[in-house]
KELO-13590 format. One record per residue (C-alpha): x, y, z; residue number from 1. Coordinates in steps of 0.25 Angstrom, whole numbers, plus 5000, padded with zeros to 4 digits. Layout:
c1; c2; c3; pakol
X; Y; Z; NUM
...
! end
This chain:
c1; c2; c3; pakol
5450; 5270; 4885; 1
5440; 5260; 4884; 2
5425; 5264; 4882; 3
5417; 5262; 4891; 4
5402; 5255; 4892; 5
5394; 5264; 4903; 6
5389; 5279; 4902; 7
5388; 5282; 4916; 8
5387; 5296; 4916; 9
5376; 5296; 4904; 10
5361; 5297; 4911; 11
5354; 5292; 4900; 12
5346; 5279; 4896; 13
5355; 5279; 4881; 14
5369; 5278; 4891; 15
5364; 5268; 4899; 16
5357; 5260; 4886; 17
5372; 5259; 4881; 18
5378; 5255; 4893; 19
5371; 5242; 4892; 20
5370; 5242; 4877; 21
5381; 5251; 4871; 22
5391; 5242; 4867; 23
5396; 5237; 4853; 24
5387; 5225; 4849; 25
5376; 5225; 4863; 26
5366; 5231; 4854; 27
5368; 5221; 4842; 28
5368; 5209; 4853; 29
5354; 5214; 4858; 30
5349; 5214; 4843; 31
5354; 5202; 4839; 32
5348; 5195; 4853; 33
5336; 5202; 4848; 34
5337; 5196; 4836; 35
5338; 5181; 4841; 36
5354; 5180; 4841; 37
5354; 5174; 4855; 38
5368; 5165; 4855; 39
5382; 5172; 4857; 40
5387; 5166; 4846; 41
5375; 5170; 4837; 42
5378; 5185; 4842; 43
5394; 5184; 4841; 44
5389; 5178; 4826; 45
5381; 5189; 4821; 46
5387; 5200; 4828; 47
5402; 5197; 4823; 48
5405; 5202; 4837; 49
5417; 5196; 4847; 50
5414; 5186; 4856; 51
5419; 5193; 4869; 52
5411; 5207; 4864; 53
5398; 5198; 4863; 54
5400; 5191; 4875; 55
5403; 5204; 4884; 56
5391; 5211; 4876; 57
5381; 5198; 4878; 58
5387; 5200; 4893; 59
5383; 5214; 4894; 60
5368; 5213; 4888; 61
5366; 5201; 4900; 62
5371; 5209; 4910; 63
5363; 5222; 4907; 64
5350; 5213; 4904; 65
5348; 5214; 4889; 66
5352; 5200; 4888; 67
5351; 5186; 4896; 68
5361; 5175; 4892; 69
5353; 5160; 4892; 70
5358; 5147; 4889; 71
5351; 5134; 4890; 72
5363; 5126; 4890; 73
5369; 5128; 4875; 74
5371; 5142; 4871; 75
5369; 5155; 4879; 76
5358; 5165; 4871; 77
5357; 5180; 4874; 78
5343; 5184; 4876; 79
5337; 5197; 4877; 80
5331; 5202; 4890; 81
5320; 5211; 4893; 82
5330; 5222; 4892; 83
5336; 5218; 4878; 84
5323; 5216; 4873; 85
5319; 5230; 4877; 86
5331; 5233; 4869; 87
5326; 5231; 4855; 88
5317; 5243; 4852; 89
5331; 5249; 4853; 90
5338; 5240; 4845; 91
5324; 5243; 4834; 92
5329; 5257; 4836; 93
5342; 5257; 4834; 94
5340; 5247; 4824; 95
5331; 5257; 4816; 96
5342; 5268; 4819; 97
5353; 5260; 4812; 98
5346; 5257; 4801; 99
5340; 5270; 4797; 100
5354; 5278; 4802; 101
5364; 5271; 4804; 102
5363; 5262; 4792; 103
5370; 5269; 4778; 104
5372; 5257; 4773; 105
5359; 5252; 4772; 106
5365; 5239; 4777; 107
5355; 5227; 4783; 108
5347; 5229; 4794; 109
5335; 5222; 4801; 110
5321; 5226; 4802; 111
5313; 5224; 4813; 112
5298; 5221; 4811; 113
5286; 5218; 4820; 114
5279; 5206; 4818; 115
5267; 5215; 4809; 116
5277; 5216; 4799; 117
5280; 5229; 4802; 118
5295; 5235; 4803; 119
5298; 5242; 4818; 120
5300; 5256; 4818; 121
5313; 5262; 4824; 122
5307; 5262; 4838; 123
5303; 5247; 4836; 124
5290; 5250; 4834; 125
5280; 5244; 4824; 126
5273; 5255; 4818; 127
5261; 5246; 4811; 128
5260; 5241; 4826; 129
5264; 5253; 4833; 130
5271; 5245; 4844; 131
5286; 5241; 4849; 132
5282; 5226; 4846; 133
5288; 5217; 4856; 134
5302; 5212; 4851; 135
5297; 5197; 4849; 136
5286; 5204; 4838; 137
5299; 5210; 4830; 138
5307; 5204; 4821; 139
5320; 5207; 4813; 140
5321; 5204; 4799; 141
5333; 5209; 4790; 142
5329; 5221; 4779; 143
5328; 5212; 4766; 144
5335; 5222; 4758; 145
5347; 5224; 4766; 146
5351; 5208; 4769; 147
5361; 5207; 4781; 148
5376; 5206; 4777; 149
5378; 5195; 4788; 150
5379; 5182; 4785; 151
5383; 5176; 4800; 152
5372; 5163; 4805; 153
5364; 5174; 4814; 154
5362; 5184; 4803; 155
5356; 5173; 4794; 156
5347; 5168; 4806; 157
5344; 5183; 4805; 158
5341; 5184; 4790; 159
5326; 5183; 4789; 160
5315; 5189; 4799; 161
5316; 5187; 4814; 162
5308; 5188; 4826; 163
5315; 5194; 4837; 164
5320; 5187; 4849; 165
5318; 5174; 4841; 166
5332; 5165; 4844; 167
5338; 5165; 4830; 168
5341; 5148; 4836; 169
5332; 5141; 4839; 170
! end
C-alpha cells in the first residue's frame, strides 16, 4: 500500500506543515532556492535527484505557494514566494538541528551568518544583533574545516560566502 502525503485526521500546525512540505527532497528544493539555485537543471544537478521527482516536487511547492515559476523566454527559474521565504527561519533550525544531532560524522555543513559577521543562532537569530535579520542580510558560507565532498558546477558556485536569495547566474 502506498503512503500517503496528507494527515487528515492530525489537528496540528506540524501535520499540516508536512503535508505541503513533507516529502523526500521539498525541503532540500526550498534550501537550495534559498541559496540562489533557481534553474531545474541546476537543482536536478546539485540535488542528484530524478527528473520526474523534481518536476512533481517543483510542482507541488507552486501550487502550495512556496514557489512561483518565471521565465522570460529562455529557462524557467523557481523563485520563492512570501511563503517560502517565511520558511527559512525553519530551514536555520532544522539546519542547526542537523548539524549538532544528526551529524556523527562530522561531515560538511554550511553556516549561516548575518551580515555583522556574526553566526545565526539555532532560531535564526543574530545574538550580537539580537534580531531574526531579514534573509537578504544572511548569508551562507561553507565551514572551512569541513570542505564540501561535492564536486558538481552548483556546489562550486557554492564554494565560497554567499548572500541569500542572490541568483548563483547572473
Amino acid at each position: 500500500m502506498a503512503l500517503g502525503n496528507d494527515y487528515e485526521l492530525q489537528d496540528c500546525g506540524v501535520a499540516r506543515a508536512l503535508e505541503v512540505v513533507g516529502e523526500r527532497w521539498t525541503i532540500l528544493i526550498l534550501r537550495d532556492c534559498l541559496l540562489g539555485v533557481r534553474r531545474f537543471s541546476d537543482l536536478q544537478a546539485h540535488l542528484d535527484i530524478a527528473k520526474g521527482v523534481l518536476a512533481q516536487r517543483l510542482a507541488g511547492l507552486v501550487e502550495h505557494g512556496l514557489l512561483e515559476k518565471r521565465s522570460d523566454g529562455g529557462h524557467p527559474e523557481y523563485l520563492l514566494t512570501e511563503a517560502g521565504l517565511a520558511f527559512a527561519p525553519v530551514l536555520a533550525t532544522l539546519a542547526h538541528w542537523g548539524k549538532t544531532y544528526a551529524n556523527p560524522d562530522d561531515l560538511p555543513t554550511r553556516r549561516w551568518r548575518h551580515l555583522c559577521g556574526t553566526d545565526l543562532d539555532q532560531q535564526g537569530r543574530c545574538p550580537r544583533c539580537d534580531l531574526v535579520p531579514p534573509i537578504r542580510d544572511v548569508f551562507s558560507a561553507p565551514d572551512p574545516d569541513r570542505p564540501t565532498r561535492r564536486t558538481d558546477p552548483v556546489a562550486r558556485r557554492l564554494d565560497t560566502e554567499h548572500r541569500f536569495l542572490d541568483p548563483i547566474r547572473p
